[in-house]
N, C-alpha and C positions, 0 to 999 in steps of 0.2 A: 572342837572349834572354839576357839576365844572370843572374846564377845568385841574385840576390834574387825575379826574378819568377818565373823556375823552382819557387824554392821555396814562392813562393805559393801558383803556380797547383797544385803538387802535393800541399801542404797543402789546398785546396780539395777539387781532385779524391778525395784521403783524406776529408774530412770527408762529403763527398755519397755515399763509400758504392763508387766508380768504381776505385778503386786502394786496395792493400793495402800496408803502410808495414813491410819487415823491417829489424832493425839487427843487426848483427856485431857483436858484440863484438871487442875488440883492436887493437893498432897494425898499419897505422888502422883505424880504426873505420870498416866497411864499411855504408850505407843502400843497400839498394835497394828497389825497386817492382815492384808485377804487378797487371796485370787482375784485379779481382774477377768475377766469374757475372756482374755487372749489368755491369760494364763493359766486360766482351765479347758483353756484348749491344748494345751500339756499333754493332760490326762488322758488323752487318744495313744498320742505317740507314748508314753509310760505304758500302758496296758498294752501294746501292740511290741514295745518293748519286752514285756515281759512273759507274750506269749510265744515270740520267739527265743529268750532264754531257755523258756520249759522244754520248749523242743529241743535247742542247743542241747541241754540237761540229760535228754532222756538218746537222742542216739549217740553223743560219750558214753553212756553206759550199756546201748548197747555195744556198742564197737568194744568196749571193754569186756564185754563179756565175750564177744565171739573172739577175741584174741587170746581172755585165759582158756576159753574150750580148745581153742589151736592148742595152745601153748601144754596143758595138761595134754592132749593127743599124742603133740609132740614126743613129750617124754615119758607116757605113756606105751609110744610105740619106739623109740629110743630102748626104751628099759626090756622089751621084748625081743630085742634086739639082739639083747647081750647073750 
């Protein structure tokens, strides 16, 4: 990300109330940022997010496996076939 849309999106996130904008004074002149109340209130829905990932995650791989166990059956029982 470029440090134009950086500063958009941080400008955004400040104006919605999400992050808190402190400036230093002096050479240089230090910005930085921090989680507001609201917007470590995030971290619910992020963690809740990502615990349904793990799940997304884990039955794709089961369904992939029970489909290569078909599928080697398959032709398993194809090739007995012959």
């Amino acid at each position: 990300m470029g440090d134009r849309m950086l500063s958009a999106r941080l400008k955004e996130l400040e104006a919605r109330g999400l992050v808190a904008r402190e400036v230093a004074a002096g050479p240089p002149v230090r910005v930085s940022y921090a989680l507001t109340e609201l917007g470590r209130g995030f971290g619910e829905v992020y963690r809740a997010m990502g615990r349904w990932g793990e799940r997304l995650a884990a039955a794709g791989k089961t369904r992939l496996k029970a489909r290569t166990s078909r599928k080697n059956g398959d032709a398993k029982r194809a090739s007995q076939n012959r």
